[in-house]
N, C-alpha and C positions, 0 to 999 in steps of 0.2 A: 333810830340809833343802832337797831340789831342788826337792818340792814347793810347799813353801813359799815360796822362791826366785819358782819358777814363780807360784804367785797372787800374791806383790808383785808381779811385773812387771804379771802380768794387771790387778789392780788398780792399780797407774801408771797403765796406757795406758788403761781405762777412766776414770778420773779426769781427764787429760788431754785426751780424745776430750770428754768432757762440757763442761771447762772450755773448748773449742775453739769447739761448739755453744754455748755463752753465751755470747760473745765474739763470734759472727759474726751470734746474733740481734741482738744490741744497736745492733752497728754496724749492721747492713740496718734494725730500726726509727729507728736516729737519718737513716740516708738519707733514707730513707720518709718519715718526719716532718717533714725539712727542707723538704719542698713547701710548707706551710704558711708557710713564712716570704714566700714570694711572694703571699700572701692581699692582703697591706697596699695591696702595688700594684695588683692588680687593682681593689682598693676604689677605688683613687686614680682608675684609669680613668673607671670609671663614673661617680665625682664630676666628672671635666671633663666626661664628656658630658653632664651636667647642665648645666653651665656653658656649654659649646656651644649647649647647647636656648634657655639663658635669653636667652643672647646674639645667636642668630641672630631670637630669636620681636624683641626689640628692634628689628633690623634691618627687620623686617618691617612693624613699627609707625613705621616713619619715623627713628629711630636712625642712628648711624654703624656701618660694620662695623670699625672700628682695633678694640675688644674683641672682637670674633667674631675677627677675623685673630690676634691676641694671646691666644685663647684656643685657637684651633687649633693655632699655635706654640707654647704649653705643650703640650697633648695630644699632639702627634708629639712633644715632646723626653721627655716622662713615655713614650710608646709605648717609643721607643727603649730606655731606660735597663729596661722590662718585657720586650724581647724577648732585650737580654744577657744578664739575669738566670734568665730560662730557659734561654738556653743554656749558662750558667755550668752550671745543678741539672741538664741533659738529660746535660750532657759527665762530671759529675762521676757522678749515678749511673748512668749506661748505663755509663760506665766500670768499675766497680764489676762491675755483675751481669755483664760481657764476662769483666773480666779476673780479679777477684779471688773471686768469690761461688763455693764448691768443688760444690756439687748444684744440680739443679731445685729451685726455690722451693716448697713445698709449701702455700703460702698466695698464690693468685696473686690474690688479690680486693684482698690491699693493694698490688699494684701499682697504678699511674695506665696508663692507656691510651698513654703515651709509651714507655712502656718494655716495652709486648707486644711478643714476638719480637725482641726486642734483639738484635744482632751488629754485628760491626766497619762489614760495608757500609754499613748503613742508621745507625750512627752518625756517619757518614761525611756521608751522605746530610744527613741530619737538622742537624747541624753546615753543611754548604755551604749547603744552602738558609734557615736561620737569620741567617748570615753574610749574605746575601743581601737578604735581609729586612730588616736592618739598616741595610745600606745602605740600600736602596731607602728606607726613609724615612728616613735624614738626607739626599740628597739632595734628597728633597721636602719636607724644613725649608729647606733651605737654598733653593730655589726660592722657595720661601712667603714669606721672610726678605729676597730681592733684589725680590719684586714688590712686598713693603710698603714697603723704604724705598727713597732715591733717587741711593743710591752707583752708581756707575759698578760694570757686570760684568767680575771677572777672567777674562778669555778663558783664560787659560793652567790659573791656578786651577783651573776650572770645567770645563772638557780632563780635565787630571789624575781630577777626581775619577769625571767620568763612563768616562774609562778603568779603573780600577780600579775601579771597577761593573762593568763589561765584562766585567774578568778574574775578580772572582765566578762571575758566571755560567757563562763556559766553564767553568772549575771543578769547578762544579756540574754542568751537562752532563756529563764527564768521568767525576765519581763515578757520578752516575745510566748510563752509559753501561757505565762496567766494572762496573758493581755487575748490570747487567741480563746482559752475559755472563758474569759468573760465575755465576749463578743457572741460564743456560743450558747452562754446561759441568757444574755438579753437577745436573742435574735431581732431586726429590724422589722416592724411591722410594714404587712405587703402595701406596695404603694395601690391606691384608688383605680381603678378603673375607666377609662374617659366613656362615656354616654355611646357618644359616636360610634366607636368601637365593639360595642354590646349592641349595637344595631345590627353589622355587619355580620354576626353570629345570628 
């Protein structure tokens, strides 16, 4: 009876282990797959810069540039709205393979190159300098937006924003800064020595 006893459990916990393993692939290929949903916008990209080209070759031929400018200020506010959006998919799956993924990935080819060598620092990282990024071009919409039309500039406004720009960046500094000593306080143990090699000497 104990035996028996004993292989139910055995089989639970195998059943279980397995249902766990289907359950963590699904969720890592629905992560994985969710990249794709960012295709649309890249598409988008490439179609203003088309529109940029049509626009500017006009300017060139004698045209006004108000559509080039009005096309540029589409392309930075489509920019903007593509670089959130990565960093929504960078925070949501680096999150993931940090905190919640239980082994090394054993299929690392479906990674995207964003997520090699993933950890908290360079999530970190990656997130401030994103953050950054962001900024940095709505305030060059918003430059682009005051040279085209002819409202009077908010001094105080325009302060504010480029101080929180500011504070991005030290920010960013900061992470890169502790992130670079703590790389230095755990230094990487040397790699092994192949046999072969040690002959040759």
């Amino acid at each position: 009876m104990a035996v028996l006893e004993g292989g139910k459990n055995v089989a639970e916990i195998t059943e279980r282990r397995s249902f766990e393993d289907m359950a963590t692939t699904a969720i890592e290929w629905f992560i994985l797959l969710s990249r794709y949903l960012l295709v649309p916008l890249y598409c988008a990209l490439m179609f203003e810069i088309l529109k940029i080209i049509g626009h500017f070759w006009g300017v060139l031929t004698g045209g006004g540039s108000a559509d080039l400018i009005e096309s540029i200020l589409q392309f930075l506010e489509l920019l903007d709205v593509t670089m959130i959006a990565n960093l929504i998919w960078l925070i949501s799956a680096g999150s993931y393979y940090v905190f919640v993924h239980p082994y090394p990935d054993l299929h690392e080819r479906r990674k995207p190159r964003s997520l090699a060598h993933i950890s908290t620092g360079i999530l970190k990282e990656k997130m401030a300098g994103s953050i950054v990024g962001v900024s940095s071009v709505y305030l060059l919409q918003v430059f682009l937006n005051l040279s085209a039309s002819k409202e009077p500039v908010d001094v105080a406004r325009m302060g504010a924003m480029i101080a929180i720009h500011l504070v991005f960046i030290g920010g960013l500094i900061a992470f890169n800064h502790a992130n670079k000593a703590d790389h230095l306080a755990h230094p990487e143990p040397p790699k092994p020595t192949e046999p072969h090699a040690e002959a040759h000497h």
